[in-house]
C-alpha positions as a LaTeX table, in Angstrom:
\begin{tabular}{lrrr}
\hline
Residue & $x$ (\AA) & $y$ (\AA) & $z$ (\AA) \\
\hline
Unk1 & 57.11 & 99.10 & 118.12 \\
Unk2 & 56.54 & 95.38 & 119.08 \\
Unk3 & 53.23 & 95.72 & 120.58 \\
Unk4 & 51.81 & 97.58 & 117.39 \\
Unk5 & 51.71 & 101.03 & 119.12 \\
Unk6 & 52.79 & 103.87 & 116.47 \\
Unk7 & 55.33 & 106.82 & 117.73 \\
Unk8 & 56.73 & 109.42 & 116.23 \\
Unk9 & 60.31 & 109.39 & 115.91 \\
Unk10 & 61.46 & 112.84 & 113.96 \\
Unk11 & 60.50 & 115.55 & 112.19 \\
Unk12 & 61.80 & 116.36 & 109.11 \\
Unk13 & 60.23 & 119.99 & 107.43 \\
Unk14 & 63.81 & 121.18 & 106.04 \\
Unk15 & 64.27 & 119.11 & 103.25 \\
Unk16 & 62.38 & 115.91 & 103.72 \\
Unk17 & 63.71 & 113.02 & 101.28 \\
Unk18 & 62.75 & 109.89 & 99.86 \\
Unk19 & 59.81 & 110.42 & 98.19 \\
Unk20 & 61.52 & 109.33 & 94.95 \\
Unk21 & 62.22 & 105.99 & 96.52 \\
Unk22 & 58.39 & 105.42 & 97.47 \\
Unk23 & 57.78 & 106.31 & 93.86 \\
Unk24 & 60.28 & 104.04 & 92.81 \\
Unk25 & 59.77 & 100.66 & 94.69 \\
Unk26 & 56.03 & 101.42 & 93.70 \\
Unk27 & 56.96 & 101.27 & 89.72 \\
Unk28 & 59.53 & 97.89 & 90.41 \\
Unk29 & 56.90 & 96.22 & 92.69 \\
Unk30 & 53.59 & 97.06 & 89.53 \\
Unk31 & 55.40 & 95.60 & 86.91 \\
Unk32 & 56.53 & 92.46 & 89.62 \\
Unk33 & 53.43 & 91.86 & 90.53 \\
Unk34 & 50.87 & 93.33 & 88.12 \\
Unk35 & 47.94 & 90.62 & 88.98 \\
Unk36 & 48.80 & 91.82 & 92.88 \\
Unk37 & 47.98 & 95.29 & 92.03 \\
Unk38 & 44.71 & 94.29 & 89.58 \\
Unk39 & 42.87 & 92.22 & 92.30 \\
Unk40 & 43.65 & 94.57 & 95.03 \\
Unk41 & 42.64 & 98.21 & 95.71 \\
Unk42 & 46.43 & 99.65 & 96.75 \\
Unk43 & 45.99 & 103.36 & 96.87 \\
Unk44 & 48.13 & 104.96 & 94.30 \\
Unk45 & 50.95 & 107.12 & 95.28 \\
Unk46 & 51.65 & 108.24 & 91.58 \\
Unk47 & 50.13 & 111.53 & 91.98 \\
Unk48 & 52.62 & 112.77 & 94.54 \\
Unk49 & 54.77 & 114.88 & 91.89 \\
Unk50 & 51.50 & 116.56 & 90.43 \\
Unk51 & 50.56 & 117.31 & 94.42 \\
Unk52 & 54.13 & 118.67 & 94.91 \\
Unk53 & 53.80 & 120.90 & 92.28 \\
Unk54 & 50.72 & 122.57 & 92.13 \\
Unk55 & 51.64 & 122.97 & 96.58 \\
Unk56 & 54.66 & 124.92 & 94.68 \\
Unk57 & 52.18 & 126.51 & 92.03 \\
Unk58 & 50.57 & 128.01 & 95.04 \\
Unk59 & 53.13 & 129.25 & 96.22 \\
Unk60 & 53.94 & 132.13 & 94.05 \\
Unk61 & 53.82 & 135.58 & 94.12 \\
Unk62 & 50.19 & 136.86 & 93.38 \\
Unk63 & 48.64 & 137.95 & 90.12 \\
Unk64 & 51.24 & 135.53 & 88.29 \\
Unk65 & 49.33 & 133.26 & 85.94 \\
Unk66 & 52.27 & 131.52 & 84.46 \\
Unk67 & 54.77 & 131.10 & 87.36 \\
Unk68 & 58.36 & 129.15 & 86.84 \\
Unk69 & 59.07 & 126.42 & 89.29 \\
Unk70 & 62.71 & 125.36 & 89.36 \\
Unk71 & 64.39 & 122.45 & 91.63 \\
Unk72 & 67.22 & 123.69 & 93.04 \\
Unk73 & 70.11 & 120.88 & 93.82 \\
Unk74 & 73.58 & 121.30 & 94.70 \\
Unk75 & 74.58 & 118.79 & 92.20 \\
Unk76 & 75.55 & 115.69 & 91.12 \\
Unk77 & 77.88 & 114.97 & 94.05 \\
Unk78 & 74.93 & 115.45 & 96.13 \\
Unk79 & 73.50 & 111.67 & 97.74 \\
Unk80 & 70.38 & 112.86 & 96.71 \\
Unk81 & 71.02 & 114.22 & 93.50 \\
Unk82 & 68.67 & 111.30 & 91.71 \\
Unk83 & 65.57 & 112.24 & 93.60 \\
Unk84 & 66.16 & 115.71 & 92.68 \\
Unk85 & 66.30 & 115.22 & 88.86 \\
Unk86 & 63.12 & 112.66 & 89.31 \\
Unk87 & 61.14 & 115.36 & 90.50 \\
Unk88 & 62.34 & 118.21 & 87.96 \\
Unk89 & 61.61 & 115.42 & 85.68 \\
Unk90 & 58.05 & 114.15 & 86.65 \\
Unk91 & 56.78 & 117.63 & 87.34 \\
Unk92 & 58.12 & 119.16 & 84.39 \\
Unk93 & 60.17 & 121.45 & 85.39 \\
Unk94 & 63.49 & 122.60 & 85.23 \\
Unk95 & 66.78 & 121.15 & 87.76 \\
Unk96 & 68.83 & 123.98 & 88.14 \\
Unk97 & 71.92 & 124.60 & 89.84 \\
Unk98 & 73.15 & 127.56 & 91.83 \\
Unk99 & 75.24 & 128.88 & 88.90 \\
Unk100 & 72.31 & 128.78 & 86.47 \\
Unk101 & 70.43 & 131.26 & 88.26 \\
Unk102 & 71.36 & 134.93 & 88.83 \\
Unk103 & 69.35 & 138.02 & 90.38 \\
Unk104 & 69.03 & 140.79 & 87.85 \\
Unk105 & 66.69 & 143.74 & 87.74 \\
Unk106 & 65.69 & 142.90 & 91.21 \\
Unk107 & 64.26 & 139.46 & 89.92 \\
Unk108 & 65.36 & 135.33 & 90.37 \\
Unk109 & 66.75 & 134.88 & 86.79 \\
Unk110 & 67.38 & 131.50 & 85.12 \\
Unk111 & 70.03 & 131.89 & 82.14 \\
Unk112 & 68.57 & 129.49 & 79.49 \\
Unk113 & 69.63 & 129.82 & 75.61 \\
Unk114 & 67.53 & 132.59 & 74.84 \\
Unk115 & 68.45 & 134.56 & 77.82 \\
Unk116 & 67.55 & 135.48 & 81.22 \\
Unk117 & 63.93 & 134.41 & 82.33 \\
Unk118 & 62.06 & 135.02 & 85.98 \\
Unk119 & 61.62 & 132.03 & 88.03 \\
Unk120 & 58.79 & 132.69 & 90.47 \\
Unk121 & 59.35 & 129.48 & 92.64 \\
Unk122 & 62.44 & 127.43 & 94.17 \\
Unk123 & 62.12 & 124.14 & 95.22 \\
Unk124 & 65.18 & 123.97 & 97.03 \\
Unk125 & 67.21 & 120.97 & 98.20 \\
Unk126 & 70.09 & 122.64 & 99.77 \\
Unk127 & 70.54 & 123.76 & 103.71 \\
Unk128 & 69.47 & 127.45 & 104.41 \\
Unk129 & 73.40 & 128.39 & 105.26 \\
Unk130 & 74.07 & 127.51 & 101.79 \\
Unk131 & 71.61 & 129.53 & 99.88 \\
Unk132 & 73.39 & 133.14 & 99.52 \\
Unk133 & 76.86 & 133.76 & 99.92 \\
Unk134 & 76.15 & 137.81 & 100.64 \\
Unk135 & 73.99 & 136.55 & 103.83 \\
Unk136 & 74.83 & 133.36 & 105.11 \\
Unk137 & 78.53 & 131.20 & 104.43 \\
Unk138 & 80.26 & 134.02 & 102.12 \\
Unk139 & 82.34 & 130.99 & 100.97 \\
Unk140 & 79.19 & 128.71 & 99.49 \\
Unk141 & 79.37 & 127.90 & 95.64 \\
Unk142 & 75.97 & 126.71 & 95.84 \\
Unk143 & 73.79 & 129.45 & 96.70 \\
Unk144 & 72.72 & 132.46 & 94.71 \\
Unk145 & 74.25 & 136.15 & 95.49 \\
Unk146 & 71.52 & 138.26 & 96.59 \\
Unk147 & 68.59 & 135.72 & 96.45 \\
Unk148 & 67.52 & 137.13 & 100.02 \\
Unk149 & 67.05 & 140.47 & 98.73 \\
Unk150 & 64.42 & 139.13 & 96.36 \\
Unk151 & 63.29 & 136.80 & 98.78 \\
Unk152 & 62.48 & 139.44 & 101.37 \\
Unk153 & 60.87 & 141.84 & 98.41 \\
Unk154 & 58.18 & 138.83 & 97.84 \\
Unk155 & 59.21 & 138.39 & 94.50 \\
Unk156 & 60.25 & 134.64 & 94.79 \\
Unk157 & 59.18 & 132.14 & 96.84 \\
Unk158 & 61.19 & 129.52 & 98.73 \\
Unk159 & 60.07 & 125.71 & 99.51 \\
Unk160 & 60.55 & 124.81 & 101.98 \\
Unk161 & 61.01 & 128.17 & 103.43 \\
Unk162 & 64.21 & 128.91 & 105.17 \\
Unk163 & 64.07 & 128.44 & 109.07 \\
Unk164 & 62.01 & 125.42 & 108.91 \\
Unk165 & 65.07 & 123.33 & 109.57 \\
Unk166 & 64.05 & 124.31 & 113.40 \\
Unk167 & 61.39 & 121.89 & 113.70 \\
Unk168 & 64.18 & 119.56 & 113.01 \\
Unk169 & 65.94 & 119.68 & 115.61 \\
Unk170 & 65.77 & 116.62 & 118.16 \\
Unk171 & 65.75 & 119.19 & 121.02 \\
Unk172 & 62.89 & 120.77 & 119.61 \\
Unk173 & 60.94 & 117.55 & 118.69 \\
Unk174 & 60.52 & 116.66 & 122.80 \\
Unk175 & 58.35 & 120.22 & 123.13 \\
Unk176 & 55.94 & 118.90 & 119.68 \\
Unk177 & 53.72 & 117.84 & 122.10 \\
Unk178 & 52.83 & 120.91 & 124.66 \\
Unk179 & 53.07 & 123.06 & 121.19 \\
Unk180 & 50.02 & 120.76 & 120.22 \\
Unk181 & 48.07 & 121.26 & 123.64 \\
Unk182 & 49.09 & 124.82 & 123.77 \\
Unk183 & 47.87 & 125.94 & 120.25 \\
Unk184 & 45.24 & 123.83 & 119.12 \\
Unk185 & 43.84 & 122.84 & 122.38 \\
Unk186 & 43.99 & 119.07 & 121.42 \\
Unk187 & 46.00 & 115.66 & 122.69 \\
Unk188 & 48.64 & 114.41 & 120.25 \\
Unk189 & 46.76 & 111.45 & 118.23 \\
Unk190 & 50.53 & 110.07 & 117.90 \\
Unk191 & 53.03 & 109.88 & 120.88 \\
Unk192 & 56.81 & 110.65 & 121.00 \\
Unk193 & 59.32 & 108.60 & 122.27 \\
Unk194 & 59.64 & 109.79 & 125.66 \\
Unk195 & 62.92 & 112.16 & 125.81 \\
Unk196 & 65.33 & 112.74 & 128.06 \\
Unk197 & 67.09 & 116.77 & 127.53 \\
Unk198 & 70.62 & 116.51 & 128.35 \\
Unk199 & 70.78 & 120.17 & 129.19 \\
Unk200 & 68.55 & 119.90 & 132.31 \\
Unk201 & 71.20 & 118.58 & 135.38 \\
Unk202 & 68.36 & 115.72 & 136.55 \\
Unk203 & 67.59 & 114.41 & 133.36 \\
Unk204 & 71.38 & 114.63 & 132.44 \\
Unk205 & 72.42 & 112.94 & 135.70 \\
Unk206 & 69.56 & 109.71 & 134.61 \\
Unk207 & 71.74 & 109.96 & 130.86 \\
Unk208 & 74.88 & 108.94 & 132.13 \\
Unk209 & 73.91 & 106.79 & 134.55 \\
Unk210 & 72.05 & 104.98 & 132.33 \\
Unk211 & 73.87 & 105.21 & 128.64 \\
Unk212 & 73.72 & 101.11 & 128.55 \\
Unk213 & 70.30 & 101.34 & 128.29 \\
Unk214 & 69.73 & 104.25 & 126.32 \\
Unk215 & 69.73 & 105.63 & 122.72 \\
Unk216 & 71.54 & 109.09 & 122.85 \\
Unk217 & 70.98 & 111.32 & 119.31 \\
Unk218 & 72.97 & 114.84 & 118.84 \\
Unk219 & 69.66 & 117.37 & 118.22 \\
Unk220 & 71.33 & 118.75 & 115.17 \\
Unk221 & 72.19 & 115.72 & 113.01 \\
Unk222 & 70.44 & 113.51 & 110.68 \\
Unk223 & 70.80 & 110.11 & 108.51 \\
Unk224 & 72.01 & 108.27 & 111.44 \\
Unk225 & 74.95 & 110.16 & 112.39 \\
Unk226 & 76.24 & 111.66 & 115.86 \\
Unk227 & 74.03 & 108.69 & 117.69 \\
Unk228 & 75.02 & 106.08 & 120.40 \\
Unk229 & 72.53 & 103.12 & 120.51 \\
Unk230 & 73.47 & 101.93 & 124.40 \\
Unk231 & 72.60 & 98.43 & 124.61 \\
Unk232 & 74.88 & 97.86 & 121.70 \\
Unk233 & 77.86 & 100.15 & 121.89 \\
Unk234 & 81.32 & 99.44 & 123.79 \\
Unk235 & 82.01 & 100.87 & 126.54 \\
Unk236 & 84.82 & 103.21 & 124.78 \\
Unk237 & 82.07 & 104.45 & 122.98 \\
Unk238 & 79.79 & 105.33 & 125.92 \\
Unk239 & 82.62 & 107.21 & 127.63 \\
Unk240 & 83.04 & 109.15 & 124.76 \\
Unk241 & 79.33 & 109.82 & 124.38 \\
Unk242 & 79.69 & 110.66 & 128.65 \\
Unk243 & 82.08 & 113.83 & 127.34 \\
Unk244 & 80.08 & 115.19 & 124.48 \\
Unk245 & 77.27 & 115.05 & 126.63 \\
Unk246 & 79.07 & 117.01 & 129.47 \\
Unk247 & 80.67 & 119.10 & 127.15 \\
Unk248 & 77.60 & 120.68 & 125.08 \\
Unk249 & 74.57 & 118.54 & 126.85 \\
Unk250 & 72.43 & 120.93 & 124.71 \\
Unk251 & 73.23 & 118.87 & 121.65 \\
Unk252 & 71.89 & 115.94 & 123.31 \\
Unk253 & 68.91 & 114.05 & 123.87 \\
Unk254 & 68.60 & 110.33 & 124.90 \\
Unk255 & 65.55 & 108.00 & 124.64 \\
Unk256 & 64.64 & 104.30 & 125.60 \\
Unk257 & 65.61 & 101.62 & 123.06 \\
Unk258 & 62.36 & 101.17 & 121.14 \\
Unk259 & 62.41 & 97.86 & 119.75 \\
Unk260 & 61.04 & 98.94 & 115.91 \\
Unk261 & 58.77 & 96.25 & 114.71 \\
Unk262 & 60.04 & 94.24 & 112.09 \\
Unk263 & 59.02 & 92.56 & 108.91 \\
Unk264 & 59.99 & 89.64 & 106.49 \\
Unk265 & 63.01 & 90.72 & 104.35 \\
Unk266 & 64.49 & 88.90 & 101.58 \\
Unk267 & 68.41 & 88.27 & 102.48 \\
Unk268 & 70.72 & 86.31 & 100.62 \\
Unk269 & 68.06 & 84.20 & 99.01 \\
Unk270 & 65.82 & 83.66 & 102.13 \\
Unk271 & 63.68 & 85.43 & 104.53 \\
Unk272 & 64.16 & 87.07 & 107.84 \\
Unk273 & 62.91 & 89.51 & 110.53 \\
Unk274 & 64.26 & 92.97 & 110.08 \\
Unk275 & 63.77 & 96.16 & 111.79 \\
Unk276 & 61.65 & 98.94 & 109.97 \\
Unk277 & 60.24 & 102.59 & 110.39 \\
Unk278 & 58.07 & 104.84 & 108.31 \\
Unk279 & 57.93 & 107.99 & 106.84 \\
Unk280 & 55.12 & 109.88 & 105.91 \\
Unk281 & 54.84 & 112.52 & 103.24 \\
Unk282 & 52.73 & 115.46 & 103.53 \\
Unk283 & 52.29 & 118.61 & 101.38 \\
Unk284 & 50.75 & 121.66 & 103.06 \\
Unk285 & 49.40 & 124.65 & 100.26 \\
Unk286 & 46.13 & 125.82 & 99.89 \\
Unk287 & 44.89 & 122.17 & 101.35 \\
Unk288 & 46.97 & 119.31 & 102.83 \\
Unk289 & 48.01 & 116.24 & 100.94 \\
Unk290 & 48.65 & 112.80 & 102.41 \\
Unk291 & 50.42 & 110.51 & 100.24 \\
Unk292 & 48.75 & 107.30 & 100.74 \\
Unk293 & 51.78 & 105.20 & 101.33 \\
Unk294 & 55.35 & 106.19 & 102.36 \\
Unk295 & 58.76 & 105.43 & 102.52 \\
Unk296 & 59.28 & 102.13 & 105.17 \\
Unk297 & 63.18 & 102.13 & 105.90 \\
Unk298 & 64.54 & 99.04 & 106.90 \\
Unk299 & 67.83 & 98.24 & 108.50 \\
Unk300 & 69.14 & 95.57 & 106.08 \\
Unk301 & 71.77 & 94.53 & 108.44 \\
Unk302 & 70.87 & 91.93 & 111.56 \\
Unk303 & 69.45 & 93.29 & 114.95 \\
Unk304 & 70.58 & 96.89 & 113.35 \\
Unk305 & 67.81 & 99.52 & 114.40 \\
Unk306 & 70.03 & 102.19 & 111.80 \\
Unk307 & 67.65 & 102.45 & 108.96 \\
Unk308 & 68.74 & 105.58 & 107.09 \\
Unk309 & 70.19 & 104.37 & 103.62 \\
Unk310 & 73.06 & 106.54 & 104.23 \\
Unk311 & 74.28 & 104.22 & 106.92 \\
Unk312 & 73.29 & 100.67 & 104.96 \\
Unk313 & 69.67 & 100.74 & 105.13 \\
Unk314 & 66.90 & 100.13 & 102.20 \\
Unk315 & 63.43 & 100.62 & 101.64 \\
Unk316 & 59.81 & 98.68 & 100.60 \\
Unk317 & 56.92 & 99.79 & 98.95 \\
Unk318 & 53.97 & 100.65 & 101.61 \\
Unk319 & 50.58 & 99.70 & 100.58 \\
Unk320 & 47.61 & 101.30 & 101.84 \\
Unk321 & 44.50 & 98.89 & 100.96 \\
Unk322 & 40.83 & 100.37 & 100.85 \\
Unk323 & 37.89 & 97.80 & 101.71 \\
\hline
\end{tabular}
């Protein structure tokens, strides 16, 4: 914020994106400034698609020693659908679609030119409801009929695996804490924004009394959608919040207005202050990865604290600088 103290806003273990964007700026902002990159030891975030894929590599079923690792997309409709071939792409592997893969002889099979072969590993980018029609929505064109079959036999692995889309959830994110103390017997190094949970009647009561003041998210939403920032919204708005809250307060969580530090931005040919955040990305196999850098989000438009591209923001290149 501000002062310079750090928080943790989200979490995001479904399908975390962006990453292609950090990779991206890094490339534009190298050959911009090559003598800036020479004279000064900027950690390289370059490695990030050999990381992801030997995390997936790990993944696979055992006694494999030439496992196939596909990218699974929806498509080109999808926003994300660039950052999905970038990674097939930089990993070297293929971008499939639901309707290139089929499950025969109790196997994941990818139909390629010369025929059916296993694939051992899916990096999937599509929402767990999605993934098999003959389990979850029996009206999805996206999944693969009878994936969960093979899924549950072990004989294809899943990243990120379904479920983790709990984790999530803003309702969820308020207990990260207590999980923390419970479990590993430690303090958080990191706080959260301190949460109100619309579902208990006090901490409801302090909502509405006090939606001017507060930002008010909907626990199962993402990219800057189904929130009311307080200080900012008309008062239409805030009634409207008022009745969704009411209605289903277990969709709801509120929160101060942090004020997100800002940086210099370049804007219409000169500079000004505008708000940021940062996310981290972390890969979890046989060891943990830290990519040293990350996607910073900025909300492009003034006094805006919206910084998810879907709703108008962009993104720098983060440097982290060793001694």
């Amino acid at each position: 914020d501000r002062s310079g103290q750090w928080f943790v806003l989200e979490d995001n273990l479904r399908c975390p994106s962006g990453v292609s964007y950090v990779l991206e700026n890094r490339r534009v902002m190298k050959s911009t400034f090559p003598l800036v990159f020479n004279t000064m030891a900027i950690q390289p975030v370059e490695e990030y698609p050999s990381h992801l894929l030997e995390t997936l590599l790990n993944l696979a079923p055992p006694h494999l020693t030439d496992p196939t690792v596909v990218v699974l997309t929806p498509g080109i409709y999808n926003s994300a659908y660039f950052e999905h071939s970038f990674l097939a792409q930089q990993m070297g592997v293929e971008l499939v679609e639901g309707r290139d893969l089929i499950v025969a002889d109790g196997y994941l099979q990818m139909r390629t030119t010369k025929g059916l072969k296993r694939v051992d590993v899916v990096y999937r980018r599509i929402d767990d409801i999605f993934i098999d029609p003959t389990t979850f929505r029996s009206d999805s064109l996206l999944g693969i009929p009878g994936l969960m079959d093979v899924y549950r036999a072990g004989k294809v692995a899943l990243a990120n695996a379904l479920g983790t889309g709990v984790a999530d959830d803003k309702v969820i994110y308020s207990y990260v804490p207590k999980m923390i103390r419970y479990y590993l017997d430690e303090e958080p190094i990191l706080a959260n924004v301190p949460t109100y949970l619309c579902w208990e009647q006090q901490q409801q009561q302090h909502v509405l009394a006090n939606l001017d003041k507060l930002v008010v998210k909907a626990a199962d939403e993402s990219g800057g959608y189904g929130m009311l920032i307080g200080p900012t919204a008309t008062s239409q708005e805030r009634e409207d919040f008022a009745a969704r809250i009411t209605a289903s307060p277990r969709n709801y969580i509120a929160q101060p207005t942090l004020s997100l530090s800002r940086v210099p931005t370049l804007i219409d040919a000169q500079f000004e202050g505008r708000h940021v955040d940062l996310r981290p990305y972390i890969l979890y196999g046989k060891k943990v990865y830290v990519s040293p850098g990350g996607l910073t989000r900025v909300a492009l438009r003034k006094g805006s604290l919206v910084v998810n591209s879907s709703q108008g923001g962009g993104s720098k290149d983060t440097w982290v600088v060793c001694k």
